[in-house]
C-alpha beads as a LAMMPS data file, in Angstrom:
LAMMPS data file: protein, C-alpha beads

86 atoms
85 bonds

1 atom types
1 bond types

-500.0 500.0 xlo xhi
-500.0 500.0 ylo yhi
-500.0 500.0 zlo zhi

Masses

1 110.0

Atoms # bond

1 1 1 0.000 0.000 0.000
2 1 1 1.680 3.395 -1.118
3 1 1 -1.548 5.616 -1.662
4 1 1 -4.189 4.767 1.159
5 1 1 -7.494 6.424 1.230
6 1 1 -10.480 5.691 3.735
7 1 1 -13.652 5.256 2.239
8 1 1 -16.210 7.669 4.273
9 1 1 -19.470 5.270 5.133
10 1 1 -17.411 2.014 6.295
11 1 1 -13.990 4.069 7.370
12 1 1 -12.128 1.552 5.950
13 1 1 -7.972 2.316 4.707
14 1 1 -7.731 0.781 1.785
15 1 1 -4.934 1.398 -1.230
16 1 1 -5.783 4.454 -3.995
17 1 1 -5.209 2.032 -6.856
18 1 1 -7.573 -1.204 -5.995
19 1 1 -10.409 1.460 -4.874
20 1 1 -10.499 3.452 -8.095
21 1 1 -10.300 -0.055 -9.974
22 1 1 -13.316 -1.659 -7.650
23 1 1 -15.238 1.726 -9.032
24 1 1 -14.694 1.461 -12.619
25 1 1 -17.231 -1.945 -12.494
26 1 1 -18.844 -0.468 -9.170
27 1 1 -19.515 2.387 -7.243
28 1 1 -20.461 1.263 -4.474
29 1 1 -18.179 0.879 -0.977
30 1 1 -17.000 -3.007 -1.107
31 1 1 -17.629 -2.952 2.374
32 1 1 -20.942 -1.964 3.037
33 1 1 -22.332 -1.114 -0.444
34 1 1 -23.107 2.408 0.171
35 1 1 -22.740 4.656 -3.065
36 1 1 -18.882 5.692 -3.712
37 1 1 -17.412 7.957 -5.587
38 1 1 -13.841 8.632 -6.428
39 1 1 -13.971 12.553 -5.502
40 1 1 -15.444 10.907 -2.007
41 1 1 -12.104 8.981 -1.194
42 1 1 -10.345 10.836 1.781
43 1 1 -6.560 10.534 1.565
44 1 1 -5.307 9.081 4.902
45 1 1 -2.439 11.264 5.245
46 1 1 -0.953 9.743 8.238
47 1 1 -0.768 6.571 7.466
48 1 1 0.733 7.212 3.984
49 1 1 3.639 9.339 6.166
50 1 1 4.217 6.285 8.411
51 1 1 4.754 3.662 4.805
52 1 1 7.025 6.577 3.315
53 1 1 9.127 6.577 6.546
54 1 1 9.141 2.591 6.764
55 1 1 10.079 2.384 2.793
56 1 1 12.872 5.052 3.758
57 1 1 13.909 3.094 6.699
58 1 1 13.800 -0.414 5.050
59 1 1 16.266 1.184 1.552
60 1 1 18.723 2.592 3.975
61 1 1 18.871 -0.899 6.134
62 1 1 19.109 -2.559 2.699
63 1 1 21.864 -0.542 1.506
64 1 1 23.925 -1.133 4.222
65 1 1 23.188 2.755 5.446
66 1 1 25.354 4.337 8.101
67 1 1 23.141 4.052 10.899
68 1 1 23.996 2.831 14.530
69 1 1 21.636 0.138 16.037
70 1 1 20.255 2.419 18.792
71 1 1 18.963 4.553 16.435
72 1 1 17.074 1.839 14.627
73 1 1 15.834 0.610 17.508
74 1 1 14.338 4.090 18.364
75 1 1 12.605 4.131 15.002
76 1 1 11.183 0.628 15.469
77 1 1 10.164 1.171 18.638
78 1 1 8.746 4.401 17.832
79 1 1 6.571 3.331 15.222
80 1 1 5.072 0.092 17.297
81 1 1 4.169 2.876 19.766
82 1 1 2.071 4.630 17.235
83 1 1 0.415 1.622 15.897
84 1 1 -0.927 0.379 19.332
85 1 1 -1.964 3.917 20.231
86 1 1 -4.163 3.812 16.649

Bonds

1 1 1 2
2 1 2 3
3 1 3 4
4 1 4 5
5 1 5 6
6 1 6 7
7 1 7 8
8 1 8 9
9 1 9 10
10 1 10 11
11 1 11 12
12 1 12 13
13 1 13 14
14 1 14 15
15 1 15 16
16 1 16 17
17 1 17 18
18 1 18 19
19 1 19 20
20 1 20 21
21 1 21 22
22 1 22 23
23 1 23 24
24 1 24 25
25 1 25 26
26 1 26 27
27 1 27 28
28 1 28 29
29 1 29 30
30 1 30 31
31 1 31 32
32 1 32 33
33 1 33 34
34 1 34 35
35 1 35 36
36 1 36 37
37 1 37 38
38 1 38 39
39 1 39 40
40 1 40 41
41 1 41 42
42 1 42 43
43 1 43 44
44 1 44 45
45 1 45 46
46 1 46 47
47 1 47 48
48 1 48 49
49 1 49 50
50 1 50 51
51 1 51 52
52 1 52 53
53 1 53 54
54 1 54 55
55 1 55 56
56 1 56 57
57 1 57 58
58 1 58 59
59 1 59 60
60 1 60 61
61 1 61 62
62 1 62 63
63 1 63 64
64 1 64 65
65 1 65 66
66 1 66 67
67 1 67 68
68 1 68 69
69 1 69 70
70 1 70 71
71 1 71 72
72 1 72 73
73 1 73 74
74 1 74 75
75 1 75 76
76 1 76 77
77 1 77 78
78 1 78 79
79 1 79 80
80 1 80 81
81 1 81 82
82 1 82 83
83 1 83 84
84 1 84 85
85 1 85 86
């Protein structure tokens, strides 16, 4: 998921690109089948920042990137703090 996006009646995250596909054959929410439209997608901003900063972290880590281990601890355990808080 790079582009997520809650849909308004069922408050659902789901990704940009599988929504706006669902819609070309249906537009209705796949969750609750309430009418949905495109323009009503609301970008979920915060979540999108958290998988940016995880696909930053994970390149770095991957190319070998000069970063000590306390400091990727930090991040990691940063980031499990936000997801049980959500």
């Amino acid at each position: 998921m790079k582009d997520p996006v809650l849909l308004p009646s069922s408050r659902i995250t789901v990704d940009r690109p599988v929504i706006q596909r669902h819609l070309l054959s249906d537009n209705t929410d796949p969750f609750n089948r309430s009418q949905l439209t495109v323009d009503m997608l609301i970008p979920n901003v915060e979540l999108k920042a958290r998988i940016e900063e995880f696909i930053r972290f994970q390149e770095l880590k991957r190319r070998g990137g000069d970063f000590g281990m306390q400091s990727a601890k930090a991040a990691i355990q940063t980031t499990q703090e936000e997801m049980l808080i959500d």
